[in-house]
N, CA, C and O atoms as CSV, one atom per row, in Angstrom:
chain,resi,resn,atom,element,x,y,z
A,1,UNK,N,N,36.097,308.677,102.990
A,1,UNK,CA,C,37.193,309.519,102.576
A,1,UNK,C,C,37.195,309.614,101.055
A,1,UNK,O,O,36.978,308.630,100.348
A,2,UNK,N,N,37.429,310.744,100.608
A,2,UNK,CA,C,37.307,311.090,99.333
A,2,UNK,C,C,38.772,311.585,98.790
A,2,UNK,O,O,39.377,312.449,99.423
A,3,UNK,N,N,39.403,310.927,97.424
A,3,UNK,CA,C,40.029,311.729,96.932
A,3,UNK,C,C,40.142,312.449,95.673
A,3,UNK,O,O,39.394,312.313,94.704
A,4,UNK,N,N,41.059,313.163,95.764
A,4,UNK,CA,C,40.609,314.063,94.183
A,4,UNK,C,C,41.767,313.661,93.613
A,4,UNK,O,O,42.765,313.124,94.095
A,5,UNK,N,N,41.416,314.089,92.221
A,5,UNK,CA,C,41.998,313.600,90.953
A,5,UNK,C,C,43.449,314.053,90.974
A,5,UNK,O,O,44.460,313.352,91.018
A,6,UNK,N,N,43.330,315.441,90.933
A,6,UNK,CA,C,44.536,316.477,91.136
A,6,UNK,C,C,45.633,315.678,92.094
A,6,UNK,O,O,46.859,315.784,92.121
A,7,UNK,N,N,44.842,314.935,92.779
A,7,UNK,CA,C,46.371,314.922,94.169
A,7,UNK,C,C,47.402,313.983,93.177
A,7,UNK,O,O,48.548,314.334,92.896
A,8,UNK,N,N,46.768,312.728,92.707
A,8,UNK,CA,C,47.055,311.478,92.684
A,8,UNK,C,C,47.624,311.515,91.086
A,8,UNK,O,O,47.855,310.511,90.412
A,9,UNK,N,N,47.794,312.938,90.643
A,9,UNK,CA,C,48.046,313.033,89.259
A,9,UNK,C,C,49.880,313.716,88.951
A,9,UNK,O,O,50.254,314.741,89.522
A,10,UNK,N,N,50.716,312.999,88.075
A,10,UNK,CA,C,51.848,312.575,88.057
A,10,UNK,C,C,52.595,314.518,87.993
A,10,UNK,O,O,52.264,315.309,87.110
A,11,UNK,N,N,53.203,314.730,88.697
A,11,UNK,CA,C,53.491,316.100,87.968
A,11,UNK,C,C,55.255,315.808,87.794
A,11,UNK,O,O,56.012,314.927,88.203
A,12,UNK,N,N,55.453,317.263,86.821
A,12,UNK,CA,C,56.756,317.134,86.413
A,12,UNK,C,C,57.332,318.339,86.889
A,12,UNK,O,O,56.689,319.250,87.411
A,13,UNK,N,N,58.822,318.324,86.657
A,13,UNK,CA,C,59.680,319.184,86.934
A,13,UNK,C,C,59.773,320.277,85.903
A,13,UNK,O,O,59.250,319.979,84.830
A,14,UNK,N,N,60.309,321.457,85.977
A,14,UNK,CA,C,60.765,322.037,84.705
A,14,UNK,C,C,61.799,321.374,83.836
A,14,UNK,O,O,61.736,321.154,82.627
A,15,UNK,N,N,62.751,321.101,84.678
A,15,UNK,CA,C,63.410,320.181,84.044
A,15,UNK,C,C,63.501,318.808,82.714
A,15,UNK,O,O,64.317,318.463,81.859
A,16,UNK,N,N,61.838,318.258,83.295
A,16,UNK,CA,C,61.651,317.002,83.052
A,16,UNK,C,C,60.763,317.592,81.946
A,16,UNK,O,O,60.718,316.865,80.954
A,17,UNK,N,N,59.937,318.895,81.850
A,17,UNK,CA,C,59.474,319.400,80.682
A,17,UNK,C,C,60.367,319.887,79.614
A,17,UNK,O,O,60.330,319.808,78.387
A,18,UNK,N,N,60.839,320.194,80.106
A,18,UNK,CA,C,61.849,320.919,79.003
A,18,UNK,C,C,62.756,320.007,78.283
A,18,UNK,O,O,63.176,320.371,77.185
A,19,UNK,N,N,63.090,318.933,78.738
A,19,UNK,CA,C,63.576,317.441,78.040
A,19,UNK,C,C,62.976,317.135,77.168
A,19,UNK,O,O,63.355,316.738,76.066
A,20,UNK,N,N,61.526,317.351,77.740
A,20,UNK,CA,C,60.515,316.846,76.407
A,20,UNK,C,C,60.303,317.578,75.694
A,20,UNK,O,O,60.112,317.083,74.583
A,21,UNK,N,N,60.210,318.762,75.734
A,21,UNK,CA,C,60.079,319.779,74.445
A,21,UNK,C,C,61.582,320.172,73.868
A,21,UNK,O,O,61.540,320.621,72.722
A,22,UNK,N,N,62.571,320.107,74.308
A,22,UNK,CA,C,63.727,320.582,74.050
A,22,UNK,C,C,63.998,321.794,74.092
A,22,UNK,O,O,64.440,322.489,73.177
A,23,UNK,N,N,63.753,322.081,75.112
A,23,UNK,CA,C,64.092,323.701,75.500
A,23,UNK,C,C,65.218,324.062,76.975
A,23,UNK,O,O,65.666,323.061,77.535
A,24,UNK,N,N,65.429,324.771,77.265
A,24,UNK,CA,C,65.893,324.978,78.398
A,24,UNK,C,C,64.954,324.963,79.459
A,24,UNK,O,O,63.823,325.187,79.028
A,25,UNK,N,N,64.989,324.811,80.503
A,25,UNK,CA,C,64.164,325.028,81.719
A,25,UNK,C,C,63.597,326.336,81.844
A,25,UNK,O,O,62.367,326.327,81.820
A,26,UNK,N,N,64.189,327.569,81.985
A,26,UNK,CA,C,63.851,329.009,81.610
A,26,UNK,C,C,62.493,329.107,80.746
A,26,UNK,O,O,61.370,329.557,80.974
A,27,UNK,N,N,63.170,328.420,79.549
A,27,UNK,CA,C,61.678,328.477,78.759
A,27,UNK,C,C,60.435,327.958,79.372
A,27,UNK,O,O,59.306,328.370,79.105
A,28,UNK,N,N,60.747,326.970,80.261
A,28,UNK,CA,C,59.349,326.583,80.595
A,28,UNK,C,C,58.897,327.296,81.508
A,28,UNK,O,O,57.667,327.243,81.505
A,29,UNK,N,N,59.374,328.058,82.434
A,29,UNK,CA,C,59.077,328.568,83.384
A,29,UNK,C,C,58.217,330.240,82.585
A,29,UNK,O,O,57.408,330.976,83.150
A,30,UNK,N,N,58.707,330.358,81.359
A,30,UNK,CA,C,58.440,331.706,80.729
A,30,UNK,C,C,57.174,331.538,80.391
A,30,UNK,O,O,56.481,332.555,80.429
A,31,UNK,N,N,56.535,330.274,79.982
A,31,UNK,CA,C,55.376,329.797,79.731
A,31,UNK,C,C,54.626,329.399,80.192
A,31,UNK,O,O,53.532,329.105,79.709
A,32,UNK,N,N,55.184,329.204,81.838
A,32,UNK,CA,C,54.183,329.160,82.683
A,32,UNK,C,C,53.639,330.999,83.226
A,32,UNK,O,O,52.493,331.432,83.346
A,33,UNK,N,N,54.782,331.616,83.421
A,33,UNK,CA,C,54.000,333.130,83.622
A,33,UNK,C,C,53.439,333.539,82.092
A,33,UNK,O,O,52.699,334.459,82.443
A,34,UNK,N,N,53.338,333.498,81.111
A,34,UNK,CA,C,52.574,333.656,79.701
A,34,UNK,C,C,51.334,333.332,79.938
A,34,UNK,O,O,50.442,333.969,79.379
A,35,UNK,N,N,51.005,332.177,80.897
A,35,UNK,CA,C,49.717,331.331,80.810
A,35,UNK,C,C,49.687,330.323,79.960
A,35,UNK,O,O,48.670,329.640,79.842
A,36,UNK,N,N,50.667,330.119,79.337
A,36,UNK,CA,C,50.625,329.259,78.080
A,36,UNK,C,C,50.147,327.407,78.629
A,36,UNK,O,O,49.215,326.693,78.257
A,37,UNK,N,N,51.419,327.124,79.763
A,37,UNK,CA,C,51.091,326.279,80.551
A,37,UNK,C,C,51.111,326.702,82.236
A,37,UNK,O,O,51.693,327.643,82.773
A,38,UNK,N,N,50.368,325.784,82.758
A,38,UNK,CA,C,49.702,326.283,84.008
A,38,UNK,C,C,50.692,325.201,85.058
A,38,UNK,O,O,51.012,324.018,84.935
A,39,UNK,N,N,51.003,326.317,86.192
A,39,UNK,CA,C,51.849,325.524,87.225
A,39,UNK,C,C,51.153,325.177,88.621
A,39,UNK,O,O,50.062,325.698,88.848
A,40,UNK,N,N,51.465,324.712,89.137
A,40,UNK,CA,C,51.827,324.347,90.870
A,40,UNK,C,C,52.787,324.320,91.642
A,40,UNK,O,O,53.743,323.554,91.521
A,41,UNK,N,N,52.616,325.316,92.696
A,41,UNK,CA,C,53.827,325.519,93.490
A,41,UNK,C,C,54.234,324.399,94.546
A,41,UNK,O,O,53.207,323.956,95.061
A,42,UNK,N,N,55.069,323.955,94.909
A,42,UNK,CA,C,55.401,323.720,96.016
A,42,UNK,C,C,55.449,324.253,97.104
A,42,UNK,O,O,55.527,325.472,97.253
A,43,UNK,N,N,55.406,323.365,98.085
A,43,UNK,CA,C,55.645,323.975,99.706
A,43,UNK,C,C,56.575,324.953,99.887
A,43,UNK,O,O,56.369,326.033,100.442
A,44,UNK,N,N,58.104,324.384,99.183
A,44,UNK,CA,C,59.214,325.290,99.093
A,44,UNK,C,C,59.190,326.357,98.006
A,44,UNK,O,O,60.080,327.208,98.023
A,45,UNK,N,N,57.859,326.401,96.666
A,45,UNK,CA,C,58.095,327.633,96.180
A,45,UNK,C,C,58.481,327.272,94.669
A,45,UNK,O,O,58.840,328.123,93.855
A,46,UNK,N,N,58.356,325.818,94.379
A,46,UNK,CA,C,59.438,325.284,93.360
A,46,UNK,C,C,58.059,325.043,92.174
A,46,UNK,O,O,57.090,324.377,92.538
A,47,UNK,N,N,58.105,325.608,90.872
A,47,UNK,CA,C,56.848,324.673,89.858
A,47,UNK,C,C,57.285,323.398,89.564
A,47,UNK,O,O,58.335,322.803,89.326
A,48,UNK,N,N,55.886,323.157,89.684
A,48,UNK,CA,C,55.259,321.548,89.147
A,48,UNK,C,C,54.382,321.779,87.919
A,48,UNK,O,O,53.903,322.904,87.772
A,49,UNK,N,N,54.082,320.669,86.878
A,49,UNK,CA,C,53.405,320.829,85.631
A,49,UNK,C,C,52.485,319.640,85.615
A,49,UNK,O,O,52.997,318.610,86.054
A,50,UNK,N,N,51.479,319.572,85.285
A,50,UNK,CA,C,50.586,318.305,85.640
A,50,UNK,C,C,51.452,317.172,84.089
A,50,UNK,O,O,52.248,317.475,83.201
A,51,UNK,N,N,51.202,316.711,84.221
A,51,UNK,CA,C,51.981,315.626,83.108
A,51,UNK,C,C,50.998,315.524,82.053
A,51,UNK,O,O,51.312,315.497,80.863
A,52,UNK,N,N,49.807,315.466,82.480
A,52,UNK,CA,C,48.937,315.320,81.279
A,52,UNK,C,C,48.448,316.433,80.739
A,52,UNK,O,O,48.022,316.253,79.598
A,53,UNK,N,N,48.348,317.598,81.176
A,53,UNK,CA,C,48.678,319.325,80.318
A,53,UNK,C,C,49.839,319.051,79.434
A,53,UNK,O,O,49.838,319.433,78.264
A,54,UNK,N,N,50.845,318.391,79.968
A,54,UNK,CA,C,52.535,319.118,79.111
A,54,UNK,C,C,52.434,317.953,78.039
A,54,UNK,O,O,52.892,318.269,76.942
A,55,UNK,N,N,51.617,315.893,78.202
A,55,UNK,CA,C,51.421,315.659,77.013
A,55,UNK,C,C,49.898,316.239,76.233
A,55,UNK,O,O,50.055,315.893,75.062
A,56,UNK,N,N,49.381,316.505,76.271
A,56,UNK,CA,C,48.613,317.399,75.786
A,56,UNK,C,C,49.229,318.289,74.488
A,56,UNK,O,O,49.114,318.062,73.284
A,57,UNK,N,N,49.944,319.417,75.205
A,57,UNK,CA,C,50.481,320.064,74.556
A,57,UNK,C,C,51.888,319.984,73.597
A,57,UNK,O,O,52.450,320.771,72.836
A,58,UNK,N,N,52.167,318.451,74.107
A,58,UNK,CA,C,53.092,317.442,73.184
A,58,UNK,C,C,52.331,316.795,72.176
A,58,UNK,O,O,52.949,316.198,71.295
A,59,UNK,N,N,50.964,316.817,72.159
A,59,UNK,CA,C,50.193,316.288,70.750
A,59,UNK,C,C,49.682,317.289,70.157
A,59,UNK,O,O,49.045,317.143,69.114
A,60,UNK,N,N,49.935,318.839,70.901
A,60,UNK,CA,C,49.122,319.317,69.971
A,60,UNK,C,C,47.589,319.915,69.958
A,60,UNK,O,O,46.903,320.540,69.150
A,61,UNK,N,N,47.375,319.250,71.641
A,61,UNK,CA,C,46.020,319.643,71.618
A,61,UNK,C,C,45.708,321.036,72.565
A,61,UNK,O,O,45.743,320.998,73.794
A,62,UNK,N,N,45.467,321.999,71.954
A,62,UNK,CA,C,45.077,323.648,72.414
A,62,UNK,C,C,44.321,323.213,73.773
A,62,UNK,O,O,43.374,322.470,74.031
A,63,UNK,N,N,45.454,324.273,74.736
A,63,UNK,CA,C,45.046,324.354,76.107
A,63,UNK,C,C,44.113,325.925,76.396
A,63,UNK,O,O,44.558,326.939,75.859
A,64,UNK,N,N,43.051,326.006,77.111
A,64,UNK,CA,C,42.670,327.296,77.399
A,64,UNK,C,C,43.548,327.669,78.270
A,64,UNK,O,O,44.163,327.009,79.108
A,65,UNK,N,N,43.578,329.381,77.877
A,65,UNK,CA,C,44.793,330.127,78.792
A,65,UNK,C,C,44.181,330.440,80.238
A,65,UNK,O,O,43.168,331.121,80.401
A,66,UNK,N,N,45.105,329.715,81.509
A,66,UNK,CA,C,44.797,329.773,82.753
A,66,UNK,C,C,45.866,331.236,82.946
A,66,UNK,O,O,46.755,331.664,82.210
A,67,UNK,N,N,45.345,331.726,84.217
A,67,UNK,CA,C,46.437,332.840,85.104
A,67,UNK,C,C,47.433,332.222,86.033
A,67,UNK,O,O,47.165,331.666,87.098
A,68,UNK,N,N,48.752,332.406,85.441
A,68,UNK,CA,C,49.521,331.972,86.408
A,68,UNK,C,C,49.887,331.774,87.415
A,68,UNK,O,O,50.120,332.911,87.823
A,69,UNK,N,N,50.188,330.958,88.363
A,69,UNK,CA,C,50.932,331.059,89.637
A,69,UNK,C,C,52.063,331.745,89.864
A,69,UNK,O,O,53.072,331.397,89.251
A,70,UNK,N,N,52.123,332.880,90.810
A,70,UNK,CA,C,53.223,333.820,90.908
A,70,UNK,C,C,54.058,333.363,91.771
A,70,UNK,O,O,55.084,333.990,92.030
């Protein structure tokens, strides 16, 4: 049995991003359709943010622009 990286990797809320950047939730969600940061949907439809993209982009380090999840 094999697993992948992706599964086992911490994701966040909009919520829990936007704490960390200090923005509203809205904003993050605006930046995920921008491409700016890249999401994952839930079963129910809800974004997820991988944790290590959003610190990433909390140090500073330039993400290539992915196509959003609609």
């Amino acid at each position: 049995m094999t697993t992948h990286p992706a599964e086992s990797e911490t994701l966040l809320t909009p919520s829990e991003v936007a704490t960390l950047f200090r923005v509203d939730p809205k904003t993050v969600t605006r930046w995920a359709k921008a491409g700016k940061l890249s999401s994952i949907r839930t079963l129910g439809g809800h974004r997820r943010y991988r944790e290590s993209e959003v610190r990433d982009l909390l140090n500073g380090v330039p993400q290539p622009q992915r196509p959003a999840d609609d």
